[in-house]
C-alpha positions as CSV (number, residue, x, y, z in Angstrom):
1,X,4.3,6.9,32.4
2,X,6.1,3.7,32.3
3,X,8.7,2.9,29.8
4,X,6.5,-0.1,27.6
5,X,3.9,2.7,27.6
6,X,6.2,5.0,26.4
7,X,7.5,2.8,23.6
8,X,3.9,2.0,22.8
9,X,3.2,5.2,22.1
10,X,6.3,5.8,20.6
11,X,6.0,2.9,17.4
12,X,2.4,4.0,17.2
13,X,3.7,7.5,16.2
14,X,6.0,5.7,14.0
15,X,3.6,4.1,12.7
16,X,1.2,7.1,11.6
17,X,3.9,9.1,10.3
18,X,5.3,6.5,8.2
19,X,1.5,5.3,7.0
20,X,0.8,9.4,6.1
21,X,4.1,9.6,4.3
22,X,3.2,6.8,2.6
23,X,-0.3,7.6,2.0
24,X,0.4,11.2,0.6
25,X,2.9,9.9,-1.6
26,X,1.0,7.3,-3.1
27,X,-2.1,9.9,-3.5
28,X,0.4,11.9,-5.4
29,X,1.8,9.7,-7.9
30,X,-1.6,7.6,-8.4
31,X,-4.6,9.8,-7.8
32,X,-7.8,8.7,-7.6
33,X,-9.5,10.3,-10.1
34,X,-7.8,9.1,-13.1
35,X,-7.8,5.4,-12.6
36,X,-10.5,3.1,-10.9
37,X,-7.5,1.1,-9.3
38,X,-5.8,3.6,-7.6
39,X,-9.5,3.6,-4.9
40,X,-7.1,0.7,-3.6
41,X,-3.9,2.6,-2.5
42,X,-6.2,5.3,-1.3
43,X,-8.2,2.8,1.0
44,X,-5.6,1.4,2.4
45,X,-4.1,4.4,3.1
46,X,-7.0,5.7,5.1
47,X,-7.1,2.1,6.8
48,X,-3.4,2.8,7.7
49,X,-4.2,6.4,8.6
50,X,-6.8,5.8,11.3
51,X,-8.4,2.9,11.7
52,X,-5.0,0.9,12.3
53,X,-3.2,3.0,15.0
54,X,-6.6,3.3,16.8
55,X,-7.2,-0.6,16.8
56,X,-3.6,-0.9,17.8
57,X,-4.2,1.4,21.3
58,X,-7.1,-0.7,22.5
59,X,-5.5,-4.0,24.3
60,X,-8.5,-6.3,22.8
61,X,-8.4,-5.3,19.5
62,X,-4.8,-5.7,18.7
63,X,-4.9,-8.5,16.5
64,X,-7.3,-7.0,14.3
65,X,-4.6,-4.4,14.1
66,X,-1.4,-7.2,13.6
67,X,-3.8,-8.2,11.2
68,X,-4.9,-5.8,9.0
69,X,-1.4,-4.1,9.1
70,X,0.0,-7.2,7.8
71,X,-2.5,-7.3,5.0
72,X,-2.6,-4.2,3.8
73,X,1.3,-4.6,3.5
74,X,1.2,-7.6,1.5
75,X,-1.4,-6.6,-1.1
76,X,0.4,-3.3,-1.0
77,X,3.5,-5.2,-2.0
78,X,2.0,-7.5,-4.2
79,X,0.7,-4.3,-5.8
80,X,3.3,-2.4,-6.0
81,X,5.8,-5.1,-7.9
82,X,3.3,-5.9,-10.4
83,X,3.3,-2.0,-11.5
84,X,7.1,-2.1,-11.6
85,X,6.9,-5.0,-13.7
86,X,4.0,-3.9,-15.8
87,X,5.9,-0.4,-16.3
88,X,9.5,-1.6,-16.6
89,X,11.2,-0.2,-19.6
90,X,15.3,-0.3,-20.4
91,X,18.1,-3.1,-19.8
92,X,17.7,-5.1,-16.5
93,X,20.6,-4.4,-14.6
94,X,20.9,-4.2,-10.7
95,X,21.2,0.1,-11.1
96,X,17.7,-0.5,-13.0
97,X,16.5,-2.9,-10.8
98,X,16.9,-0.7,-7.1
99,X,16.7,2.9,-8.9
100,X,13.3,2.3,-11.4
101,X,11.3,0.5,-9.8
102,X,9.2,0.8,-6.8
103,X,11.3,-1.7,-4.4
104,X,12.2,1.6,-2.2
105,X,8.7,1.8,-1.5
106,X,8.1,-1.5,-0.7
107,X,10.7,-1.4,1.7
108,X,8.9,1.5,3.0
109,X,5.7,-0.7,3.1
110,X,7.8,-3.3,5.3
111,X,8.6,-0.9,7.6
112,X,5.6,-0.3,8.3
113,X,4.9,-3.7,8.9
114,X,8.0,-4.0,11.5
115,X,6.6,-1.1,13.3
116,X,3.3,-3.0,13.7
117,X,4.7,-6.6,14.3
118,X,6.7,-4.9,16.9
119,X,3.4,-3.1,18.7
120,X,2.0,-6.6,18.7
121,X,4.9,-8.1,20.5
122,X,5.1,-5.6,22.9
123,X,1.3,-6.2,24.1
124,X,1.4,-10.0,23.7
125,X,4.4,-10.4,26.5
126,X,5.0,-9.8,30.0
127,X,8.5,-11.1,29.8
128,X,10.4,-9.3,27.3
129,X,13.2,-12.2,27.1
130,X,10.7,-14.8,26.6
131,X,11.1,-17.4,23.5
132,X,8.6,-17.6,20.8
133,X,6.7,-20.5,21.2
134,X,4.1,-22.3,18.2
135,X,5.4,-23.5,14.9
136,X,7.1,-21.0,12.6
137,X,3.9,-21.3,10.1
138,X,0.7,-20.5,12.3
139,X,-0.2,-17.1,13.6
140,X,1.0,-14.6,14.6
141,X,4.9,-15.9,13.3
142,X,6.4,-14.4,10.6
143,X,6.0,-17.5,9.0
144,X,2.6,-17.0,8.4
145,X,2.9,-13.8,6.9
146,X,5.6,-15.1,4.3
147,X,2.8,-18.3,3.4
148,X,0.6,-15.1,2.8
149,X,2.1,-13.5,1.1
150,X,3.6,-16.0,-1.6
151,X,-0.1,-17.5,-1.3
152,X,-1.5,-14.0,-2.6
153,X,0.4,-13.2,-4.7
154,X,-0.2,-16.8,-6.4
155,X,-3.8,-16.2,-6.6
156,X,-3.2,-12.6,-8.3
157,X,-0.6,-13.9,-10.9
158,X,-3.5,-16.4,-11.8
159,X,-6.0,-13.8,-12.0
160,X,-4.2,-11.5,-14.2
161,X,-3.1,-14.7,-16.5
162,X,-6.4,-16.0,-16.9
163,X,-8.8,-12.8,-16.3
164,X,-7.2,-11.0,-19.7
C-alpha cells in the first residue's frame, strides 16, 4: 500500500470515528422521540455515519462527499449556536461563554469538516506542493464555505424572525 492510500484510509477512519462520536452524543442529549427537530441531528448523523465515508472512497464521487460534509457541518453549526442562544441562562462572561454553551461541539463539528476538506485535497492533487489556484470565493476554497455559511445562517435568522 502506498503512503497517499494509507493516509486516505487513515482520515476516513478519522472521519467515522469522529462522525459516530458525534452522532451518539447528539442521540443522547437530543433524542428523537421527544422532539420533531431533533429527526435533523439524527439524519445527519446517519449521513455522516455511512453515506459520507463511502462517497468519500469512490474517486468520482468525492465532491458529493466535500460537499455534503461541508453542509451538514454548517447547518450543524448554524444549529447548534441557535440552541445555545435559545437556552442561554446566567451572566455572559467568557467562562459562560466556552463552558455553557455548545461551542466545544461545534468545534467538534469543524473537525470533522477538516478531516473531509483534507480527503478532498488529497484526491484532487498529484503534486502535493502545488498552489491553490481559482478565486478564494468559488468552489471548492474555503471561501465558499465561509459565504455559506454566513449565507445560511442569514436565511435561518430570517426564518425564525418572521416564521413566529
Amino acid at each position: 500500500m502506498i503512503q497517499r492510500d494509507y493516509i486516505k484510509i487513515s482520515l476516513t477512519m478519522g472521519l467515522v470515528f469522529i462522525a459516530i462520536g458525534g452522532w451518539f452524543l447528539h442521540m443522547r442529549i437530543h433524542p428523537v422521540s421527544v422532539d420533531r427537530v431533533n429527526y435533523i441531528p439524527y439524519i445527519s448523523g446517519l449521513l455522516s455515519v455511512f453515506i459520507i465515508p463511502f462517497l468519500f472512497i469512490l474517486k468520482r464521487t468525492v465532491h458529493y462527499a466535500y460537499l455534503l460534509n461541508g453542509m451538514t457541518v454548517i447547518i450543524g453549526t448554524i444549529m447548534m449556536t441557535h440552541y445555545s442562544i435559545s437556552n442561554f441562562s446566567g451572566k455572559i462572561t467568557f467562562s459562560t461563554l466556552v463552558l455553557n454553551t455548545t461551542l466545544a461541539d461545534i468545534l467538534i463539528l469543524w473537525a470533522k469538516f477538516v478531516f473531509g476538506k483534507s480527503l478532498f485535497d488529497l484526491y484532487r492533487t498529484n503534486d502535493l506542493n502545488a498552489k491553490y489556484k481559482g478565486k478564494f470565493f468559488r468552489y471548492p476554497n474555503m471561501g465558499f464555505w465561509w459565504i455559506h455559511l454566513f449565507a445560511m445562517s442569514v436565511v435561518y435568522v430570517l426564518g425564525n424572525i418572521l416564521i413566529k
